[in-house]
N, C-alpha and C positions, 0 to 999 in steps of 0.2 A: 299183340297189335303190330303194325306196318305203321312206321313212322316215314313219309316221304319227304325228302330233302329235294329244294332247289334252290339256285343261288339268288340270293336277295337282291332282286331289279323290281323299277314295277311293273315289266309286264310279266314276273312270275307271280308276283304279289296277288295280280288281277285274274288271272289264271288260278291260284289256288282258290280264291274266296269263289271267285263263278264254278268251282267243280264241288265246293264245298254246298254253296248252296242250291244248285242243280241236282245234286244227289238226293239232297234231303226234301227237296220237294219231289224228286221222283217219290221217295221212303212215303212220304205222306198220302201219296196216294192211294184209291184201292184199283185196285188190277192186278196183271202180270208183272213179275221182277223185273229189272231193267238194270237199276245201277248199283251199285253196291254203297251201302248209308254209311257217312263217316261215324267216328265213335262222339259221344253226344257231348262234346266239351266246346271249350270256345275257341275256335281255330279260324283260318291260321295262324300261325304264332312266327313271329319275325325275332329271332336272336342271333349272334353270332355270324350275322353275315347270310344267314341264311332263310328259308321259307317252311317252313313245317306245318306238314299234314297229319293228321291221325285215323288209320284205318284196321278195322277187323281182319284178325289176320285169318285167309281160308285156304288152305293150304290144298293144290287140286292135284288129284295122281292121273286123269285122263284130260288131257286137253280140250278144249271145247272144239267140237267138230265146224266145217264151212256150215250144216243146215242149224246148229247152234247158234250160233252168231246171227244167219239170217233171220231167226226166230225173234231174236231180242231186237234185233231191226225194225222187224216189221212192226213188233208192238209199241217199239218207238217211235215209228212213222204215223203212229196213228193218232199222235198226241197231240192236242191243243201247243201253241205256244207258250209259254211258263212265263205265268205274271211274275216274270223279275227282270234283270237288266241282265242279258246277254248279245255279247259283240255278233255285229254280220261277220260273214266268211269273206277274208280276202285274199284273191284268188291270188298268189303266188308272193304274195306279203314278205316272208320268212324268206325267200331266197333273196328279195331283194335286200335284206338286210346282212343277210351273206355275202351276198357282192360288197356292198359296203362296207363291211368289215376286212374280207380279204385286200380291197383298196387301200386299206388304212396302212396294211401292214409290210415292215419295212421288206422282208422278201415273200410276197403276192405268192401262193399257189396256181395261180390263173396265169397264163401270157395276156394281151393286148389282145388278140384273136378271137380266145374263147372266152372272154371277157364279155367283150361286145356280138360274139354271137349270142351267147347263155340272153344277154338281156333284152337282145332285137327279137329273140322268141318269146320270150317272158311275154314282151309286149303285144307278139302277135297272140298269143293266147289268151291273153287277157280281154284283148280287145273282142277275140272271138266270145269268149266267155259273156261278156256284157249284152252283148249278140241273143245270146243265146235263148231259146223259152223251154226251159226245164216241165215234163209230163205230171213230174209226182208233186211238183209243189215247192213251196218255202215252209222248212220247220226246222227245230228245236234236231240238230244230227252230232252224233260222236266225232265225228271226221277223222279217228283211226282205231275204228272199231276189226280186231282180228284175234286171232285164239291166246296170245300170249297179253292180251288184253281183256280177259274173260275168267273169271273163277266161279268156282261152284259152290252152292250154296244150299243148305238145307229148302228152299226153295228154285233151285235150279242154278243155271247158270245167267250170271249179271256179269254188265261191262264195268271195271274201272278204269282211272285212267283218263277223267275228263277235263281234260286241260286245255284241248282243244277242242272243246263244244264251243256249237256256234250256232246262229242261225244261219242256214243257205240250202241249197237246192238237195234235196234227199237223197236224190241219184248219185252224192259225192260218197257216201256212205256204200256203194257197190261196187266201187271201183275194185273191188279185189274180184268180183266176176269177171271182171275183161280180160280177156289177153293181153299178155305183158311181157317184159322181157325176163322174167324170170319162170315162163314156160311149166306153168301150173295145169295139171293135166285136163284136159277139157272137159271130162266127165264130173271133175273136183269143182268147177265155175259153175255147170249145169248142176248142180243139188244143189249149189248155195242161191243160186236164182230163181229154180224151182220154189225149194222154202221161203224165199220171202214172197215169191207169185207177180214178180216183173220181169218180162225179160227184156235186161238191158240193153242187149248187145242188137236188138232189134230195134232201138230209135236209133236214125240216123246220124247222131252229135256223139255216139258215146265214143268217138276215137278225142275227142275236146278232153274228155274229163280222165281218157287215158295220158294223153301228153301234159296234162296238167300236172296231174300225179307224179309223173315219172320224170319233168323238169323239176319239179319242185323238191326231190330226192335227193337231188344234186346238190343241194342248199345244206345240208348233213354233213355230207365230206369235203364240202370247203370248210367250212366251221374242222373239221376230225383232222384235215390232210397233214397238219404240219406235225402234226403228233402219232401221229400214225402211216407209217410206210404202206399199212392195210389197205388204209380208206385213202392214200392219196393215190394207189395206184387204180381201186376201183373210182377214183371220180375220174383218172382216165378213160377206161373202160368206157363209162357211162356217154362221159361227152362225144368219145369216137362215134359212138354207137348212136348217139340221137343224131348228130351233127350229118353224119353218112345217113342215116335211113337204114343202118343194115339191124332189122330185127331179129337175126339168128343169135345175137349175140347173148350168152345168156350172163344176166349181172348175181351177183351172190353180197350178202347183208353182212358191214363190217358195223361193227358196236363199240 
């Protein structure tokens, strides 16, 4: 098994129980695979400070491909909403909690500058967001649905990993088709858009749901920068790089 830890707050609390029981009512259903079923105990289980999950361990030697993941998308898209209590998507939530934390602390990652730039867009995106009338709908979406969030399964490959399901706009779940600043080859965007049968990059709002994405990145290595030389120099990087407009810039993933 795959026991997953995270630090006991309650919005992990609420986070484990809503992926616990999303899964299993995917499991319940009859159709196509989707999420991978906890193991059949009563979880989550809070000790020691911390939050635990229990998962089937599947162990994958090929990654799931971009039309993989579209696959399980689309059959996700297609899903009634799930008679149970799950949170709406908010839009850029997690970074503002970012900011407020690096405020708290005695030497700030952030100047005064990009402080208040990071949060004057926040808000302009947000607002735009609210704006907005999404094509596919309101459902039941992964919101970081990608290969290293996918294993395979005697029945195919399924996503885990649902921590941050939500209900909100479908389209949030394609943001890896868009061009980004980490310059994913365009033939790799067109098969995974292809496979799910939208093409996003033809409504005219998908550059919203790209800068949403990619402000909200930034929320990551504020929380990493003090402890990481890695990631503080990449939320440089990042902030130059939105701040200026200059999209040649390409960012690389610190963990």
């Amino acid at each position: 098994m795959v026991v997953r830890l995270a630090p006991d707050t309650d919005l992990r609390r609420a986070r484990a129980s809503t992926s616990v029981a999303i899964t299993r009512w995917l499991n319940e259903r009859d159709g196509e695979p989707i999420g991978l079923c906890p193991l059949p105990c009563e979880q989550p289980v809070i000790t020691a400070g911390a939050v635990a999950t229990f998962w089937p361990y599947c162990p994958t030697r090929t990654p799931a491909t971009s039309t993989d993941i579209a696959i399980v998308l689309r059959w996700l898209h297609r899903l009634p909403r799930p008679p149970l209590p799950v949170p709406e998507y908010r839009p850029l939530h997690r970074l503002h909690e970012a900011l407020a934390l690096d405020a708290s602390r005695a030497l700030p990652v952030l100047n005064v500058d990009d402080r208040v730039w990071i949060a004057t867009r926040a808000e302009e995106l947000v607002n735009a967001y609210h704006a907005a009338e999404f094509p596919l709908g309101y459902g039941l979406i992964h919101a970081d649905a990608h290969s290293e969030n996918a294993v395979q399964t005697d029945r195919g490959f399924v996503l885990i990993d649902w921590d941050q399901c939500c209900i909100g706009p479908r389209e949030l779940d394609l943001v890896s088709g868009l061009p980004d600043h980490f310059h994913e080859p365009e033939n790799g965007r067109r098969r995974f858009l292809d496979a799910y049968g939208y093409d996003l990059l033809a409504w005219s709002k998908w550059h919203l749901l790209r800068d949403i994405a990619e402000l909200h990145s930034v929320g990551a290595y504020i929380r990493l920068a003090p402890d990481k030389p890695a990631a503080a120099e990449q939320l440089r990087v990042r902030i130059l790089s939105l701040r200026s407009g200059d999209r040649k810039v390409r960012w690389t993933a610190v963990s």
